[in-house]
DSSP file (Angstrom, degrees, kcal/mol; ACC not computed):
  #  RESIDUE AA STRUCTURE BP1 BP2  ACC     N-H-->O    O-->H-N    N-H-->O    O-->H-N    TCO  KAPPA ALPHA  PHI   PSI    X-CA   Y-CA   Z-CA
    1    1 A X              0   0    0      0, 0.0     0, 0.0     0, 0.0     0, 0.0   0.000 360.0 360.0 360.0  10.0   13.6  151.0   86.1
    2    2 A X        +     0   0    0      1,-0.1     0, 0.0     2,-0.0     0, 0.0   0.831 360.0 101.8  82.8  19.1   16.1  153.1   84.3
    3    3 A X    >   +     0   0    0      1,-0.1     3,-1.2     3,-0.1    -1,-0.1   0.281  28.2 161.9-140.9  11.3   14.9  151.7   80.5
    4    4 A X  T 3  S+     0   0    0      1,-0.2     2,-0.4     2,-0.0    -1,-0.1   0.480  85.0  36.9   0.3 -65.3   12.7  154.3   78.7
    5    5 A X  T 3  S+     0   0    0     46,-0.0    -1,-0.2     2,-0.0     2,-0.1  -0.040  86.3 148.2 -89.9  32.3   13.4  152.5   75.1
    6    6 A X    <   -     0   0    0     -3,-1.2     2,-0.3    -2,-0.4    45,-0.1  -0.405  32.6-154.2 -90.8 145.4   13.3  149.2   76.6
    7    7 A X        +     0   0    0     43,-1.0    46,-0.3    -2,-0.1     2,-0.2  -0.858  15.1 172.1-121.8 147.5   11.9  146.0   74.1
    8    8 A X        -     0   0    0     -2,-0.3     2,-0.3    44,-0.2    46,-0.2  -0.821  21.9-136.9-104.2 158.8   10.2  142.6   75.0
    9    9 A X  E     -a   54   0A   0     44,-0.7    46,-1.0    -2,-0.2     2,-0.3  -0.807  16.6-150.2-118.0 164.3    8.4  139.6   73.4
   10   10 A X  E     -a   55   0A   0     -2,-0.3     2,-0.4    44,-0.2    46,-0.1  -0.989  12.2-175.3-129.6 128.7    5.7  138.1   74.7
   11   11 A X  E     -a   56   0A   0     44,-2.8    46,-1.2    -2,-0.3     2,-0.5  -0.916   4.5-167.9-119.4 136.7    4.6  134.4   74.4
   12   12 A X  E     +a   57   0A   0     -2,-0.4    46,-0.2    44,-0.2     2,-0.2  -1.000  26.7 157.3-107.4 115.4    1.2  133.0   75.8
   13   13 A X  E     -a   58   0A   0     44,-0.9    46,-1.9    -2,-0.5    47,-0.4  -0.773  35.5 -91.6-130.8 170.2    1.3  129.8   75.8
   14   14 A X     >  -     0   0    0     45,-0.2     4,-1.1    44,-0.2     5,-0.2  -0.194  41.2-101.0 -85.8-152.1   -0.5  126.6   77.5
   15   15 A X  T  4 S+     0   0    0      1,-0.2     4,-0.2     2,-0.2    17,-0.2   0.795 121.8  56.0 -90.4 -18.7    0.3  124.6   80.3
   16   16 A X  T  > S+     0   0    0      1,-0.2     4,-0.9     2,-0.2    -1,-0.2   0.874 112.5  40.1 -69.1 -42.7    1.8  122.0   78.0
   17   17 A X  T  4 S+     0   0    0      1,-0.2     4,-0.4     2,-0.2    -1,-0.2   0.691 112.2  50.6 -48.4 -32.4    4.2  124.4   76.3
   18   18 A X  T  X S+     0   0    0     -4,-1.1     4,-1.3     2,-0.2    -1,-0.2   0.495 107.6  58.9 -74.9  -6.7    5.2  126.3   79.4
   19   19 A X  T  4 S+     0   0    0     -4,-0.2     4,-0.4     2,-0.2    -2,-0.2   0.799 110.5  45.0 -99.6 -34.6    5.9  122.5   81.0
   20   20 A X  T  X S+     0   0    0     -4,-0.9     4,-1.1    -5,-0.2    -2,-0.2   0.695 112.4  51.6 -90.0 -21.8    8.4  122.0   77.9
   21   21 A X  H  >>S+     0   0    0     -4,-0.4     4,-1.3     2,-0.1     5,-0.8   0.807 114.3  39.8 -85.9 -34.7   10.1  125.6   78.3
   22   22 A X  H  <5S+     0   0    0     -4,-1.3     6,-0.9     2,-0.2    -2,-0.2   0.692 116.0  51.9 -89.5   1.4   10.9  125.3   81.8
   23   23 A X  H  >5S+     0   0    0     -4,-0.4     4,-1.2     4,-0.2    -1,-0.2   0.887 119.9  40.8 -85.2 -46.4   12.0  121.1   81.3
   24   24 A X  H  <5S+     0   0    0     -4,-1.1    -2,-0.2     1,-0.2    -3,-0.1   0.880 131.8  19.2 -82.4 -40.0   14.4  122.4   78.4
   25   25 A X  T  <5S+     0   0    0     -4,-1.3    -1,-0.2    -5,-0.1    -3,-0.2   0.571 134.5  31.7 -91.3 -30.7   15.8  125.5   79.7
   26   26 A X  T  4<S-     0   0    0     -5,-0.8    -2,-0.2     2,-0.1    -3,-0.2   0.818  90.8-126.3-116.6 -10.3   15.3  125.4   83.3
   27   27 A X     <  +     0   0    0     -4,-1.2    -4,-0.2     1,-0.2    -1,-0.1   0.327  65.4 129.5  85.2 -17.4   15.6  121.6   84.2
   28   28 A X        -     0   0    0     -6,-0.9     2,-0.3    -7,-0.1    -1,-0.2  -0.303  54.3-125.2 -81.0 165.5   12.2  121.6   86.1
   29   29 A X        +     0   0    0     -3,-0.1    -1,-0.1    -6,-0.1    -9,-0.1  -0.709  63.0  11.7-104.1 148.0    9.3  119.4   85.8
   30   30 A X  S    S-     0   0    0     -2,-0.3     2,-0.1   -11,-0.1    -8,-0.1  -0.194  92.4 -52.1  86.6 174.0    5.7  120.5   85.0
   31   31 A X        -     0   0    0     -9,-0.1     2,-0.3   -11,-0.1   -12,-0.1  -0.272  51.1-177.9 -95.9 161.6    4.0  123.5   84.0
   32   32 A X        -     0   0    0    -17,-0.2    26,-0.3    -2,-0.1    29,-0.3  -0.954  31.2-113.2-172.7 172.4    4.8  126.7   86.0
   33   33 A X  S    S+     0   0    0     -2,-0.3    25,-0.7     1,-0.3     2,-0.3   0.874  87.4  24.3 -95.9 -38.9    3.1  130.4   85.4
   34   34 A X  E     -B   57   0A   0     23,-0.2     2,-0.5    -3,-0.1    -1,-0.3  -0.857  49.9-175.5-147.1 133.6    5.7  132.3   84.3
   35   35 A X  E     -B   56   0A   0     21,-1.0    21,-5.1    -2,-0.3     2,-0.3  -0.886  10.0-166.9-117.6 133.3    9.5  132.3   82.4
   36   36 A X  E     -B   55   0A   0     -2,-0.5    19,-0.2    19,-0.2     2,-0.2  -0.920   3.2-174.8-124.5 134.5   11.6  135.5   82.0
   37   37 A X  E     -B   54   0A   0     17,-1.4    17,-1.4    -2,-0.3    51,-0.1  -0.801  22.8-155.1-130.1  89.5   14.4  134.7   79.6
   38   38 A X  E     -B   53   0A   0     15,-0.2    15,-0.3    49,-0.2    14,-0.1  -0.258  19.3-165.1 -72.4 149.7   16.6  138.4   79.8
   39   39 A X  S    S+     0   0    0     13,-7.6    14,-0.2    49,-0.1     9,-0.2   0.563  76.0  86.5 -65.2 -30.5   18.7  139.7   77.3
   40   40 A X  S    S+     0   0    0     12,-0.5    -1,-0.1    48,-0.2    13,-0.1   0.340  83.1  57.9 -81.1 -29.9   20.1  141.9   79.2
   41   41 A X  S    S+     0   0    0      3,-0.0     4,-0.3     5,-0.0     3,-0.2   0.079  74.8  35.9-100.4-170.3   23.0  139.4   80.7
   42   42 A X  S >  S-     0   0    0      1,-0.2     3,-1.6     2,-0.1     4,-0.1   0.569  98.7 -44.0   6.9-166.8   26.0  137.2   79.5
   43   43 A X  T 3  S+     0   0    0      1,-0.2     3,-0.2     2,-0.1    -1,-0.2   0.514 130.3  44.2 -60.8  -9.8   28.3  137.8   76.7
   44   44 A X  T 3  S+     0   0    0     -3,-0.2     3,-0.5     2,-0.1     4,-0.5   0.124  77.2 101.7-110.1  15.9   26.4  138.8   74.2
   45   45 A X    <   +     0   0    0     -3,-1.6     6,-0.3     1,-0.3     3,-0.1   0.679  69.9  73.2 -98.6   5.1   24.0  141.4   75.8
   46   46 A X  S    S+     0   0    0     -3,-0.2     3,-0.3     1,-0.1    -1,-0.3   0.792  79.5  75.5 -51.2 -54.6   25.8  144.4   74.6
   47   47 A X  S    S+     0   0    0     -3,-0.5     2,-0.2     1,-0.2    -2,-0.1   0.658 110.8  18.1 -44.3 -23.5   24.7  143.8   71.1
   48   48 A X    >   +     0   0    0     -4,-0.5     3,-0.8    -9,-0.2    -1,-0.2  -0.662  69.4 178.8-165.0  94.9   21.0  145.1   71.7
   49   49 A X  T 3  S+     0   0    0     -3,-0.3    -1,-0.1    -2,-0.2    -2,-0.1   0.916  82.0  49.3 -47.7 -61.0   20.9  147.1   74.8
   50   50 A X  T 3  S+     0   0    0    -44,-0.1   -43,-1.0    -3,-0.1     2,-0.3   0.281  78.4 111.4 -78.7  22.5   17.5  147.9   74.6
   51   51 A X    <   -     0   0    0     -3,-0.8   -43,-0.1    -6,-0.3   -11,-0.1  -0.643  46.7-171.9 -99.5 165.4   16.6  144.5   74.0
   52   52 A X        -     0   0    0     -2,-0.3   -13,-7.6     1,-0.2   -12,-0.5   0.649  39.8-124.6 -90.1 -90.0   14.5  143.4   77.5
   53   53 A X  E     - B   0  38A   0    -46,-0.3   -44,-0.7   -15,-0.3     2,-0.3  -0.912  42.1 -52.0 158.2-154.3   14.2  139.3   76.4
   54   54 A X  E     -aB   9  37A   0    -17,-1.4   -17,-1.4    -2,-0.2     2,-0.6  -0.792  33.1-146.4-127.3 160.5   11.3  137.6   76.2
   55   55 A X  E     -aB  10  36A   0    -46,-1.0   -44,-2.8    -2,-0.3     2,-0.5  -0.836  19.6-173.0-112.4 105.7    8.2  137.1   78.8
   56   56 A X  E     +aB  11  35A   0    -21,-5.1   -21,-1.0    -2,-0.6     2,-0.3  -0.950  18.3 167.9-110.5 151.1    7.0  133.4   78.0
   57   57 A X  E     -aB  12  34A   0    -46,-1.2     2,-1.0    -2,-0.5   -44,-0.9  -0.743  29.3-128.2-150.2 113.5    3.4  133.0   80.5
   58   58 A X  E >>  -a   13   0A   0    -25,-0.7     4,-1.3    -2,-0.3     3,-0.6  -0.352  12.0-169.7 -68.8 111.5    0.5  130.3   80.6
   59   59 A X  H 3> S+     0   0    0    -46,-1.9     4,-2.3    -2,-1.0     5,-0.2   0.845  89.4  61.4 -57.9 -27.8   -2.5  131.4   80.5
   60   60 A X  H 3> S+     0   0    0    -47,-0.4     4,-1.7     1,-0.3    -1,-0.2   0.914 116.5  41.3 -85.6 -37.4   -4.1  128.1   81.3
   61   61 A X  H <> S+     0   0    0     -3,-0.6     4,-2.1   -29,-0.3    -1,-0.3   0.926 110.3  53.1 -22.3 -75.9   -1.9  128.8   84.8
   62   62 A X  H  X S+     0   0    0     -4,-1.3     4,-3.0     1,-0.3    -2,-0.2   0.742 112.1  51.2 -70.9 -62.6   -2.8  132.5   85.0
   63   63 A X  H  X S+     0   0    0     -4,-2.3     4,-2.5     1,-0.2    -1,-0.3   0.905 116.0  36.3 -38.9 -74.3   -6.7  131.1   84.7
   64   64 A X  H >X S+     0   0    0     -4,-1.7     4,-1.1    -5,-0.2     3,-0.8   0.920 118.4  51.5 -57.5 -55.1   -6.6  128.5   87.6
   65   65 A X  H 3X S+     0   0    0     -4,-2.1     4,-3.5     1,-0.3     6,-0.3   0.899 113.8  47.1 -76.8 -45.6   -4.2  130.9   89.8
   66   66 A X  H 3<>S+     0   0    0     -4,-3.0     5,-3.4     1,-0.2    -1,-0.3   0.858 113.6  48.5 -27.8 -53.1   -6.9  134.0   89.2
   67   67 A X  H <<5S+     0   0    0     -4,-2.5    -2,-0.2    -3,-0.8    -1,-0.2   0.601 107.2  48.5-104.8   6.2   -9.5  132.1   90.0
   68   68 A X  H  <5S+     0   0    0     -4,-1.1    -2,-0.2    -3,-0.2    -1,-0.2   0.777 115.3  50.6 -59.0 -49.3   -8.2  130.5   93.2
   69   69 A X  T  <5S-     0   0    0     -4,-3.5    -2,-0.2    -5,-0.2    -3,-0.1   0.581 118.0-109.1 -90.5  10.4   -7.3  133.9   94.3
   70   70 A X  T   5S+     0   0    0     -5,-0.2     2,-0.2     1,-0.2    -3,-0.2   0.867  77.7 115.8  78.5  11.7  -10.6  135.6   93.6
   71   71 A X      < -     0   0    0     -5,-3.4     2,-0.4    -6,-0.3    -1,-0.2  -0.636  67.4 -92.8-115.3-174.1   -9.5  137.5   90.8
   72   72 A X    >>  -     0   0    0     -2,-0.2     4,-2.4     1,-0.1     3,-1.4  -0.625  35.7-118.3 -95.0 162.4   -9.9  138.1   87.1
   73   73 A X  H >> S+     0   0    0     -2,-0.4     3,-2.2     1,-0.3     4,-1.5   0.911 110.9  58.5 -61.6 -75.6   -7.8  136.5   84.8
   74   74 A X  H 3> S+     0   0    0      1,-0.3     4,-2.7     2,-0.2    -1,-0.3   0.646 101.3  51.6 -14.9 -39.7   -6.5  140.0   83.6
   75   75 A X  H <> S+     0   0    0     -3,-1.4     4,-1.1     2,-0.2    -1,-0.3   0.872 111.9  44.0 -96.9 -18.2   -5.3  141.1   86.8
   76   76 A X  H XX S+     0   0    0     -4,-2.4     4,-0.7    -3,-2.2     3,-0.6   0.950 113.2  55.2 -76.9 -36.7   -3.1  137.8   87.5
   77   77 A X  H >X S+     0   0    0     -4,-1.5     4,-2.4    -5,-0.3     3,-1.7   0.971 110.5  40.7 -65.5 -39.1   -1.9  138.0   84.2
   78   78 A X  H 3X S+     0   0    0     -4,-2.7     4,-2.0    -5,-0.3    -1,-0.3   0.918 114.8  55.0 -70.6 -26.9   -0.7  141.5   84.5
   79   79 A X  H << S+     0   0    0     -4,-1.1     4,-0.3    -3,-0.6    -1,-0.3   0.402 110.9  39.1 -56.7 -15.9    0.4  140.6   87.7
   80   80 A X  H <X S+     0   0    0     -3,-1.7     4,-2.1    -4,-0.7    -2,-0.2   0.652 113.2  61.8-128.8 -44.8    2.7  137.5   86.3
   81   81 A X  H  X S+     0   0    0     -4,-2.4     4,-1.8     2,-0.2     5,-0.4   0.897 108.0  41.9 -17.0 -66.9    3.5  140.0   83.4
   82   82 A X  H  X S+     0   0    0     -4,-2.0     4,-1.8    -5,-0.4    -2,-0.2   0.874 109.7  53.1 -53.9 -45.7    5.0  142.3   86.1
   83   83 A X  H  > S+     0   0    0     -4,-0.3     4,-2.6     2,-0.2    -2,-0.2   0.932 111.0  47.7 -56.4 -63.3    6.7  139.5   87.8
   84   84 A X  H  X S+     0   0    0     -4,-2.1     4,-1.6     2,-0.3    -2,-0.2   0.868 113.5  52.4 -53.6 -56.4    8.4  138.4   84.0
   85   85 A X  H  < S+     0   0    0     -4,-1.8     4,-0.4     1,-0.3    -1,-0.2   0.871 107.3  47.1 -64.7 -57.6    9.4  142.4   83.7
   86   86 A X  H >X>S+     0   0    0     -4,-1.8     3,-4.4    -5,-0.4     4,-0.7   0.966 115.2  52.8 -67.6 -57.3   11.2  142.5   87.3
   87   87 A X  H 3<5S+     0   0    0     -4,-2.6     3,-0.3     1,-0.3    -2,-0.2   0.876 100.5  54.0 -43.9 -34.1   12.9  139.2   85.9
   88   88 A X  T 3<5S+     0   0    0     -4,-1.6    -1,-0.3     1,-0.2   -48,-0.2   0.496 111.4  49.0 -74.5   1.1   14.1  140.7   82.6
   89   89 A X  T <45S-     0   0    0     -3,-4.4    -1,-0.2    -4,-0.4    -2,-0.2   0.259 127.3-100.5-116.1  13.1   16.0  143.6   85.1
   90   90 A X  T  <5 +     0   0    0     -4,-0.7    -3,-0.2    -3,-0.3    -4,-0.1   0.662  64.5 159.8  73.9  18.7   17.4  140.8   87.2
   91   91 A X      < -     0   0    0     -5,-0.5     2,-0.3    -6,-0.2    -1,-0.1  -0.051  17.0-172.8  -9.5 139.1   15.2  140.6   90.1
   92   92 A X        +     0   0    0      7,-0.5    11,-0.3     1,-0.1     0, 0.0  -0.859  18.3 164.4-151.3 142.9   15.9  137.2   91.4
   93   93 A X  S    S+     0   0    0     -2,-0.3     7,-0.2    10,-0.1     8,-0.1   0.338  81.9  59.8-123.1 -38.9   13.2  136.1   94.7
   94   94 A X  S    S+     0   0    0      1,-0.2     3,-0.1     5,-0.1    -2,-0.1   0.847 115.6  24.9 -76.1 -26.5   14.2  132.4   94.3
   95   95 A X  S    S+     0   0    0      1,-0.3     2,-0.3     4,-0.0    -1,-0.2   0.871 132.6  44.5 -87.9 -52.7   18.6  132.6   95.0
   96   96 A X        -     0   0    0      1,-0.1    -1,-0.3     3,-0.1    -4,-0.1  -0.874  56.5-179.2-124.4 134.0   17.9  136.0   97.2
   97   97 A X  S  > S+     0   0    0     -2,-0.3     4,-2.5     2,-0.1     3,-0.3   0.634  95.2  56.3 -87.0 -14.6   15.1  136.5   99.9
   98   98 A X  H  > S+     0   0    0      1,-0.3     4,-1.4     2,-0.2    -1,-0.1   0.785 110.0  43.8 -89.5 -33.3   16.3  139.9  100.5
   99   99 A X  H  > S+     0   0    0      3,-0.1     4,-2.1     2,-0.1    -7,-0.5   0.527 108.4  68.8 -72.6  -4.0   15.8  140.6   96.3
  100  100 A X  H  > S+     0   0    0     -3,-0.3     4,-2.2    -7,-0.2     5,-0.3   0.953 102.7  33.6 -95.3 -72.3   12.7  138.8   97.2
  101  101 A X  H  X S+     0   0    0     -4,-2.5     4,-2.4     1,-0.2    -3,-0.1   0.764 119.9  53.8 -20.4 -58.4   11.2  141.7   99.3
  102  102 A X  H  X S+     0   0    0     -4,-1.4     4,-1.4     2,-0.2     3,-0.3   0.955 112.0  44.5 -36.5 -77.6   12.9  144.2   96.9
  103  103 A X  H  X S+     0   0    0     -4,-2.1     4,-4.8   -11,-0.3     3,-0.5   0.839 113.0  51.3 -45.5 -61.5   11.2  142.4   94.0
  104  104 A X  H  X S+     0   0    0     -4,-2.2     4,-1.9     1,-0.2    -2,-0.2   0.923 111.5  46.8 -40.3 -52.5    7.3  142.2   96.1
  105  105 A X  H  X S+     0   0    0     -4,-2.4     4,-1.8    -3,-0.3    -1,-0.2   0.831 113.4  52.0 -86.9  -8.9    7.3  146.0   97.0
  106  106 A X  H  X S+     0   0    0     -4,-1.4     4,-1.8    -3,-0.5     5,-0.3   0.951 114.0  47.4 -49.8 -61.3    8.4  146.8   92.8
  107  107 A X  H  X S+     0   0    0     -4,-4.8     4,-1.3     1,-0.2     5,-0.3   0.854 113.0  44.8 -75.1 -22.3    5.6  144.7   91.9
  108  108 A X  H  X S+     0   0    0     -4,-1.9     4,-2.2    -5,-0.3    -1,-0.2   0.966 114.7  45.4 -58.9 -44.4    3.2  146.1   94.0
  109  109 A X  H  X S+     0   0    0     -4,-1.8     4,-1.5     1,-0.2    -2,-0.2   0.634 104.1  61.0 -75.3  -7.3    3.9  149.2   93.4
  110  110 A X  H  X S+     0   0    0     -4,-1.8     4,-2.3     2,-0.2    -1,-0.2   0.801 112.2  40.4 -84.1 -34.4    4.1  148.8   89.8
  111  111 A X  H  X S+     0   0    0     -4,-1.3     4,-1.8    -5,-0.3     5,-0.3   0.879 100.6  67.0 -79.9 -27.7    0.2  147.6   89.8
  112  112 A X  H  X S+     0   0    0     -4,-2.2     4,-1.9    -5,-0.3    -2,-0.2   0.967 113.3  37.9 -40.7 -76.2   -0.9  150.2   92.4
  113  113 A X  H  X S+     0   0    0     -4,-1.5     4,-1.9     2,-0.2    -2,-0.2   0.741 115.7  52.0 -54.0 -32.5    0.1  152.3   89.0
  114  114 A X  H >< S+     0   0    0     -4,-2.3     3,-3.2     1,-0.2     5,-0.3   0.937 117.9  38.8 -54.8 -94.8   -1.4  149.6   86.6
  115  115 A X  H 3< S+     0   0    0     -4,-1.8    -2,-0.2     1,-0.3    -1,-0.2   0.472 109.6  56.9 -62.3 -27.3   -4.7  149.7   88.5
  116  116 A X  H 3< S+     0   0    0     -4,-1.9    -1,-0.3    -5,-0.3    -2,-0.2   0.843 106.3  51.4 -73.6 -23.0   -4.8  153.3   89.1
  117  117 A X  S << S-     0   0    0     -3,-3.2    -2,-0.2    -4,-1.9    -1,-0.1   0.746 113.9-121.8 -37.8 -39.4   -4.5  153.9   85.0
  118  118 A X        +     0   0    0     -4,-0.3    -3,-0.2    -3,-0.1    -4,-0.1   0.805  64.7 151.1  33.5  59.5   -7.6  151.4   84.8
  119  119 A X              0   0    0     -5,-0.3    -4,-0.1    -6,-0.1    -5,-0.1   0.876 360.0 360.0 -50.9 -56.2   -5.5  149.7   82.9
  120  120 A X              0   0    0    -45,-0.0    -1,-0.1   -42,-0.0   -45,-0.1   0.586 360.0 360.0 -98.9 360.0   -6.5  146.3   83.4
């Protein structure tokens, strides 16, 4: 992805906090799984190239959405992790369906590699 020295935060938060980042920043209502806030963009993002931004995700989400889908809470979180990580390079699935695609075969293939490490 073209970012060898590339930097992030990460926030875990609940559902009540993630419900308060995406009302104050994003205008939406409710709790939601994950918010990618890049650096990388507007006027200022020259100042610290190699900064990513920051990855905010609720676990208490990450929990429910895991265990709906028959997995472990590790592997949605790295999966919603990944998802944050394509946001911070500008991936966009919600404005563009055609970045949407783009963005689904990145993140797949980027856990194909996750899961062949035994990372998670």
């Amino acid at each position: 992805m073209d970012c060898p020295d590339g930097e992030l935060s990460l926030l875990i938060v609940d559902d009540l906090q993630i419900a308060e980042f995406n009302k104050k920043y994003l205008d939406r209502e409710g709790p939601t799984n994950v918010i990618a806030f890049a650096m990388r963009e507007g006027r200022f993002s020259h100042i610290s190239p190699e900064l990513l931004g920051d990855v905010v995700i609720s676990i208490e989400t990450a929990a429910q959405e895991g265990k709906n889908a028959g997995m472990s809470l590790t592997q949605r979180f790295d999966q919603l992790l990944v998802h944050g990580i394509l946001h911070l390079f500008g991936y966009d699935h919600v404005n563009d369906s055609e970045q949407a695609a783009i963005m689904e075969k990145k993140s797949d293939f980027l856990m194909k590699i996750i899961m062949s490490a035994n990372i998670c």
